[in-house]
Structures are given as C-alpha cells and as structure tokens.
C-alpha positions as a LaTeX table, in Angstrom:
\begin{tabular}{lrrr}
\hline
Residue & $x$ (\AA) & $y$ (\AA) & $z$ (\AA) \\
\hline
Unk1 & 0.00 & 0.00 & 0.00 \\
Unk2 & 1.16 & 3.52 & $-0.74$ \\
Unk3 & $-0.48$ & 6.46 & $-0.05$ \\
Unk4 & 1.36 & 10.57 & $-1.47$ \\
Unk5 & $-0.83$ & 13.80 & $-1.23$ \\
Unk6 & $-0.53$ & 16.69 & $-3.80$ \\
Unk7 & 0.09 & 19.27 & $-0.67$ \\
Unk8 & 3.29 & 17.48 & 0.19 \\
Unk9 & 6.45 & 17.17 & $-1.82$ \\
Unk10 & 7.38 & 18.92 & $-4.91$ \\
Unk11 & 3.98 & 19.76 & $-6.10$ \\
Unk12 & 3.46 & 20.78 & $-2.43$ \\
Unk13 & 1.01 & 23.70 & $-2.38$ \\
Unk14 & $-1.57$ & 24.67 & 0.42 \\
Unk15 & $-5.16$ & 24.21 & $-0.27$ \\
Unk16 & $-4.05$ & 21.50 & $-2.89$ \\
Unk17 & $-5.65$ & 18.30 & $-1.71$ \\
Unk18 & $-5.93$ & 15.61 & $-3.73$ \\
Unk19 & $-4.07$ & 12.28 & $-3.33$ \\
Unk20 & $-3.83$ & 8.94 & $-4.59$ \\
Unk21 & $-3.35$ & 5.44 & $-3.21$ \\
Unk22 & $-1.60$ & 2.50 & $-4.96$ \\
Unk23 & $-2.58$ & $-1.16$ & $-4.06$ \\
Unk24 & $-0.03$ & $-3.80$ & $-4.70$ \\
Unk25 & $-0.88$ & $-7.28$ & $-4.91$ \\
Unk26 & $-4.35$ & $-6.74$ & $-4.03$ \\
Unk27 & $-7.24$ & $-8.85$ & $-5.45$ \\
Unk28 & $-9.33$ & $-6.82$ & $-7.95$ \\
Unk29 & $-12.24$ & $-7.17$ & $-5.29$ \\
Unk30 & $-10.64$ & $-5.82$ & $-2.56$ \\
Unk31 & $-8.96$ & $-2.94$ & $-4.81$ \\
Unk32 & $-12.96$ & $-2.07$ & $-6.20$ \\
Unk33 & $-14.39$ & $-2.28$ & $-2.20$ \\
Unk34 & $-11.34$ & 0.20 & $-1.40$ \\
Unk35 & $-11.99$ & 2.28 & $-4.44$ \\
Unk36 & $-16.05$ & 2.67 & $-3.46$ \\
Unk37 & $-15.42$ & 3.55 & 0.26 \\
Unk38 & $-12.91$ & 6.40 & $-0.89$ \\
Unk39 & $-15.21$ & 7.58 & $-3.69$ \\
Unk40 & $-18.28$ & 8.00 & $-1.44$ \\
Unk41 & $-16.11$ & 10.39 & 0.62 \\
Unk42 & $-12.95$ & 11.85 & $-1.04$ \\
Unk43 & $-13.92$ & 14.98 & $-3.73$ \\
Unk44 & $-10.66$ & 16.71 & $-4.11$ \\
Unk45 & $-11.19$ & 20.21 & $-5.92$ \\
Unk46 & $-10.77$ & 21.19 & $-9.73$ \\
Unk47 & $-7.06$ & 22.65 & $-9.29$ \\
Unk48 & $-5.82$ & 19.55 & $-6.55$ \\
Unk49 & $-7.00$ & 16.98 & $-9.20$ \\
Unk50 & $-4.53$ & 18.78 & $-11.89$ \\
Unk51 & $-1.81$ & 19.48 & $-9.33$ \\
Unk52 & $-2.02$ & 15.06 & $-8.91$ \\
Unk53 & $-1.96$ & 14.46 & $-12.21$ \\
Unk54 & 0.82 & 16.85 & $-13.13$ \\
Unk55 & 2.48 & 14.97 & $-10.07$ \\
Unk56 & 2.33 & 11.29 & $-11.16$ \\
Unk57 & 3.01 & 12.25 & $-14.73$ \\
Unk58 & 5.96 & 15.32 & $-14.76$ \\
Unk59 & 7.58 & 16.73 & $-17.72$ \\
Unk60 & 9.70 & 13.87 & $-19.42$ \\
Unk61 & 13.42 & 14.74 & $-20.85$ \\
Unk62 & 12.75 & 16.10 & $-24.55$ \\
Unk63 & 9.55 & 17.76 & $-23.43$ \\
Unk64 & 9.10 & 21.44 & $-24.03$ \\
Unk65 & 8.68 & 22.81 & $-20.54$ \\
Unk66 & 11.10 & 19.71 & $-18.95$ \\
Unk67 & 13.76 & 21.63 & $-18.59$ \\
Unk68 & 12.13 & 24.55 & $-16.34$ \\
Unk69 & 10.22 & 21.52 & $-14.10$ \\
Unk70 & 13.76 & 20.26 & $-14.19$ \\
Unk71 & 15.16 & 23.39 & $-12.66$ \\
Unk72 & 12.03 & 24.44 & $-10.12$ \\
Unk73 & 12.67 & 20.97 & $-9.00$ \\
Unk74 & 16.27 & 21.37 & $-7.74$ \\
Unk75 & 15.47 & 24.67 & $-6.69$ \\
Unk76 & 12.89 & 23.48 & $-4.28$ \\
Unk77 & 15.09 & 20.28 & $-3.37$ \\
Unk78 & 17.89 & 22.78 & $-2.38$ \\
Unk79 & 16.18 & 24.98 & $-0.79$ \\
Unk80 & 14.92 & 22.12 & 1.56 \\
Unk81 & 18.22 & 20.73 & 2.00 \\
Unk82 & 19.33 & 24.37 & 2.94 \\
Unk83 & 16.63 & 24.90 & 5.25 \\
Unk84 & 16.80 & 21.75 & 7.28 \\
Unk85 & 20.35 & 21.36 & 7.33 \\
Unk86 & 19.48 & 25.33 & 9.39 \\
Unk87 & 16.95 & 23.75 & 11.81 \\
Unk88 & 19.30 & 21.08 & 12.35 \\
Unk89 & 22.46 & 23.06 & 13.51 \\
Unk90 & 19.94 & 25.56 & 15.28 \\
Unk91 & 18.41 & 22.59 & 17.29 \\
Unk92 & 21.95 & 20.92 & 18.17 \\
Unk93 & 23.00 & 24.21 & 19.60 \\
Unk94 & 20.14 & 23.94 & 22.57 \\
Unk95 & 21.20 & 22.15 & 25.55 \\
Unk96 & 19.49 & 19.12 & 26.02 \\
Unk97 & 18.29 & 18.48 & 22.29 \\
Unk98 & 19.99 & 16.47 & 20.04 \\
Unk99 & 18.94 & 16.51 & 16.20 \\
Unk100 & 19.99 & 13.78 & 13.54 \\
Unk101 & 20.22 & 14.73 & 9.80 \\
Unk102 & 17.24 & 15.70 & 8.81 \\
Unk103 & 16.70 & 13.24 & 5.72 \\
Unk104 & 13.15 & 12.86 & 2.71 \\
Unk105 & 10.88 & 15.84 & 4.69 \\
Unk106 & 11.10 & 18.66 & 6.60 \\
Unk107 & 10.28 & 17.30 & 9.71 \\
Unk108 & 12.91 & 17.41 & 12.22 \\
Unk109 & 12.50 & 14.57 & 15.48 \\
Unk110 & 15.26 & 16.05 & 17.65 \\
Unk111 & 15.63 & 13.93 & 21.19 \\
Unk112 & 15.16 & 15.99 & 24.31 \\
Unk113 & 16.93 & 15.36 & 27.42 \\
Unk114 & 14.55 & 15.75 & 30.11 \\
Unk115 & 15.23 & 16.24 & 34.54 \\
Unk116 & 13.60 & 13.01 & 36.58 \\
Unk117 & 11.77 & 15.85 & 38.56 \\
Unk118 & 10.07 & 17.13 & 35.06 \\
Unk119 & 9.45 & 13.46 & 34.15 \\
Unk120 & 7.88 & 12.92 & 37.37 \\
Unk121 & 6.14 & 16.00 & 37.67 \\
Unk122 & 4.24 & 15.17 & 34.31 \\
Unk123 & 3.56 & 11.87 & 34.95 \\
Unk124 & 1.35 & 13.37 & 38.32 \\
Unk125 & $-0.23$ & 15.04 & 36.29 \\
Unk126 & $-1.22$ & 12.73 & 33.97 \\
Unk127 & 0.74 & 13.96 & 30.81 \\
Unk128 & 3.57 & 12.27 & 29.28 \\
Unk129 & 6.91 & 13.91 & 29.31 \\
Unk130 & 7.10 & 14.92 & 25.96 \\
Unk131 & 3.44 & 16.24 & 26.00 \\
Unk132 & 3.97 & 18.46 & 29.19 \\
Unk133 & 7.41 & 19.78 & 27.28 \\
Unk134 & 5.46 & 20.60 & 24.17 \\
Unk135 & 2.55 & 22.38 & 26.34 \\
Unk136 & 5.33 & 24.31 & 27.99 \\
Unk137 & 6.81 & 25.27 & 24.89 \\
Unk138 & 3.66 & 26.61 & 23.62 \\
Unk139 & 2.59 & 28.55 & 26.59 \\
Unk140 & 6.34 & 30.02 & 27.39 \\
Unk141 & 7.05 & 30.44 & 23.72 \\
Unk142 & 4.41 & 30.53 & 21.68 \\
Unk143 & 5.99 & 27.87 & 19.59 \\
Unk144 & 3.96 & 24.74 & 18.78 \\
Unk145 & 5.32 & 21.46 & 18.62 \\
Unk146 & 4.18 & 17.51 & 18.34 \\
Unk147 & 5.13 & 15.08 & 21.39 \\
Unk148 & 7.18 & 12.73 & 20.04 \\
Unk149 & 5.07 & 9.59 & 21.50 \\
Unk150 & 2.74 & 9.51 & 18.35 \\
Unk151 & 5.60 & 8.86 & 16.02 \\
Unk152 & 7.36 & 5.51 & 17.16 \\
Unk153 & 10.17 & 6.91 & 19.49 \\
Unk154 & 11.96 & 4.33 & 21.60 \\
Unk155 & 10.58 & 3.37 & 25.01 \\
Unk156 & 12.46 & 5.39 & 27.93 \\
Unk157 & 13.51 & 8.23 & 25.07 \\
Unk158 & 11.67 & 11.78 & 24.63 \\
Unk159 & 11.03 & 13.74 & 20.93 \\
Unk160 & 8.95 & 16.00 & 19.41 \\
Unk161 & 8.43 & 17.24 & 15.81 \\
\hline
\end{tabular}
C-alpha cells in the first residue's frame, strides 16, 4: 500500500488536496471495495486533481517545458536541503536536544533530554513527558510542537516534531 498527497512534496502547495493510493498485490475485489469507500467520501477540488496528475506524470526529458520543471525541482530540493540542514544546527546548539540529519521531509525529530523531577512532575499530572514539554513550549514560547510519543520513538527516550 502507498499512499502521497498533492500538498506534500514537490507539487506541495496549500489548499491543494488531492491524493492517490496504490494497491499492490491486491485482489481486484478488494482494490474495487477500497476504491467505493474512498469515492463516497474523497472529492478533491478542480485545481488539486490537476496538481495530482501533473504529479504522477511530470515533464519527461525532450519535453518542451522539462527543462524549467527540471530546474524548479532542484530549486525546491535545495532549498529544503538548505533549510533543514538550518533547523538542524539551530536545534543541536540547545542544551538538552539532540537533532539527527534531517533526511526525505522537513520534519525534524530532535531527542530531548529531560530532569527526573520534570518526568515525574508530568507523569502526576497525567501527561507524558514529551506532552507536558510541548505544552510548555507553547505557553512560554508561543511555539507549537508535536510530542514525540505519536511517532514511534523508543521506550524510555523523549522527541517532538
């Protein structure tokens, strides 16, 4: 199963939703009882379907405009590259956060070293420690990030995104 959205990636553009999922090695019954469920309650608009189909079928070498798709590509794959390389050697200079290369998104899932006494004070109150840091981040900060719990981090280890 594979699933890509029009609002992420190269294509990426807010408001842009359309998507498309691939079924491998399905049964054609399965694949049509899949394909009714998600008609009866996916509609993307005029402009997302165009965005997905100029996504799963680019500009081709030899193509008129494949040259300037070519070069908008790297543009926006630099630029990425640029950006989170940034986050990541802004996050590794906080104490208590370390960030690994930042690799396929621009998500960042930096570890945060966290006191017992702020592990223990959110687990009285019922929060995980990642949740309480992100709630304090938000309220002292203004900044809003993700506890790291809903994204597969190791047991005993603390994240956010």
């Amino acid at each position: 199963v594979s699933f890509h959205s029009s609002s992420k990636g190269v294509v990426g553009e807010c408001g842009l939703r359309s998507g498309y999922l691939d079924l491998l090695g399905f049964s054609k019954e399965v694949k049509k009882e899949v394909y009714k469920l998600a008609s009866i309650k996916l509609c993307s608009n005029v402009p997302g379907q165009i965005a997905m189909g100029l996504m799963v079928n680019p500009p081709c070498v030899g193509d008129e405009s494949y040259s300037k798709f070519k070069a908008e590509v790297d543009d926006i794959f630099n630029s990425l590259k640029r950006r989170s390389k940034k986050l990541q050697n802004t996050l590794n200079t906080l104490d208590g956060i370390h960030c690994n290369d930042i690799e396929g998104a621009m998500y960042a899932f930096p570890k945060i070293e966290l006191p017992e006494r702020f592990i223990n004070k959110a687990r009285q109150q019922g929060d995980s420690p990642e949740t309480l840091y992100a709630i304090e981040t938000l309220e002292q900060t203004g900044l809003v990030i993700v506890p790291g719990s809903g994204f597969g981090q190791a047991e005993g280890t603390y994240h956010f995104r």
